[in-house]
C-alpha positions in Angstrom: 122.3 101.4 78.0 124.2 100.8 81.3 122.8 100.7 84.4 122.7 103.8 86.2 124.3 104.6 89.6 122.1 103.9 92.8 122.5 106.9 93.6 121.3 109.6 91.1 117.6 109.8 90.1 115.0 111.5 88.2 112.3 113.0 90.5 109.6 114.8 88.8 106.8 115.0 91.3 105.9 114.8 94.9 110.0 113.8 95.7 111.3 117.0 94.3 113.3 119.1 96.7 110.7 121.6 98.0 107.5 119.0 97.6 105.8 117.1 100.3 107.3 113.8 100.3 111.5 115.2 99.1 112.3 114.1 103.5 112.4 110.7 101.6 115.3 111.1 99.4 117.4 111.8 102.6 120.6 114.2 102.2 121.8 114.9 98.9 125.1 115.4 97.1 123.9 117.1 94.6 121.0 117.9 92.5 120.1 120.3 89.1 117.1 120.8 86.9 116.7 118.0 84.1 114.0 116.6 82.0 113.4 113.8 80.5 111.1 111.8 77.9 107.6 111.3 78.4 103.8 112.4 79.6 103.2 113.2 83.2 99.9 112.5 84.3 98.0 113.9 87.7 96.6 110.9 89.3 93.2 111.1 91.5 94.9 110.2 94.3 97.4 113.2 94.5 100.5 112.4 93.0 102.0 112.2 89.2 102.8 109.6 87.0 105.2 109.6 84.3 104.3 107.3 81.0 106.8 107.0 78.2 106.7 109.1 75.4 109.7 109.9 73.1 107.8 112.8 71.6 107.0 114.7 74.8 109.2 116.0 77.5 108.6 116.0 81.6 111.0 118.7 83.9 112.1 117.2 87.3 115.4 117.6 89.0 118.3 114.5 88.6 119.2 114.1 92.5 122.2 112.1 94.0 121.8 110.6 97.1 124.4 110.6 99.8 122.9 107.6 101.3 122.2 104.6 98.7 120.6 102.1 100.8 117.7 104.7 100.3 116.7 103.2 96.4 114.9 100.0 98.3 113.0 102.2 100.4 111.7 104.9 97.5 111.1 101.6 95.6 108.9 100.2 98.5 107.3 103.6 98.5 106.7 104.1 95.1 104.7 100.9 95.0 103.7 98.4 92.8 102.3 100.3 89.7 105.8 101.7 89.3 108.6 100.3 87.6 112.2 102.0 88.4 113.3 101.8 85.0 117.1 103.6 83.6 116.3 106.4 81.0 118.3 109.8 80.2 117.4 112.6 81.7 119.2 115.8 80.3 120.7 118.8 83.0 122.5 121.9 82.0 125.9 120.0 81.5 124.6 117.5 79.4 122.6 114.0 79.5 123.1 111.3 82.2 122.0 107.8 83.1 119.8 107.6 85.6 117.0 105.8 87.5 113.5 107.1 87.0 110.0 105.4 88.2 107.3 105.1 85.6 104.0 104.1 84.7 102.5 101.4 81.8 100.1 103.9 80.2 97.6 100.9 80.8 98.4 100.8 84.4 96.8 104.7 85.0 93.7 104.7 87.0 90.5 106.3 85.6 90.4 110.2 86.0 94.2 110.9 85.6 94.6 114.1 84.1 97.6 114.3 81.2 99.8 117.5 82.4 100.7 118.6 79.0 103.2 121.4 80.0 104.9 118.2 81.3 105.8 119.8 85.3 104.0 119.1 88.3 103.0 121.4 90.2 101.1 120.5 93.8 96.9 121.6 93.2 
């Protein structure tokens, strides 16, 4: 698969337009509903993870930013237990390329909770 743009993403939790932390993303061009592969898990600490999983689907929003030098930053803030990794996320006009942060299901810290309607939602 080709590298996505730097500028559009899959957000699915606490960087969602309307959540707490979405002031990071900076102004937007553009965003739409989308989902994508894989589990999302409520982590102790507040926040989701998403793990791989080709039979399960998480809902997010694909977001473009306006400003790319903002990737490094989310990156920083997303921390080490995240990988930005390219996947497919699929929005009302179709599927796209772009760059989504997930979690080794190894990597999960004890007590997260598996969110099987796949949509995070603040507790």
């Amino acid at each position: 698969m080709d590298h996505p743009s730097a500028l559009t993403l899959f957000v699915y939790g606490t960087l969602m337009p309307g959540q707490r932390e979405a002031a990071r993303l900076g102004p937007l061009h553009r965003q739409r509903p989308a989902y994508t592969p894989g589990r999302l898990y409520h982590l102790p600490a507040g926040y989701p993870a998403l793990v791989e999983d080709p039979a399960s689907w998480v809902y997010g929003v694909v977001v473009e930013l306006a400003e790319p030098g903002r990737l490094m930053a989310l990156d920083d803030y997303e921390g080490p237990l995240y990988q930005r990794e390219p996947c497919v996320a699929v929005t009302p006009e179709g599927p796209v390329e772009v760059w989504c942060w997930r979690m080794r299901l190894a990597d999960l810290p004890p007590g997260a909770r598996l969110l099987p309607q796949g949509r995070w939602s603040e507790p």
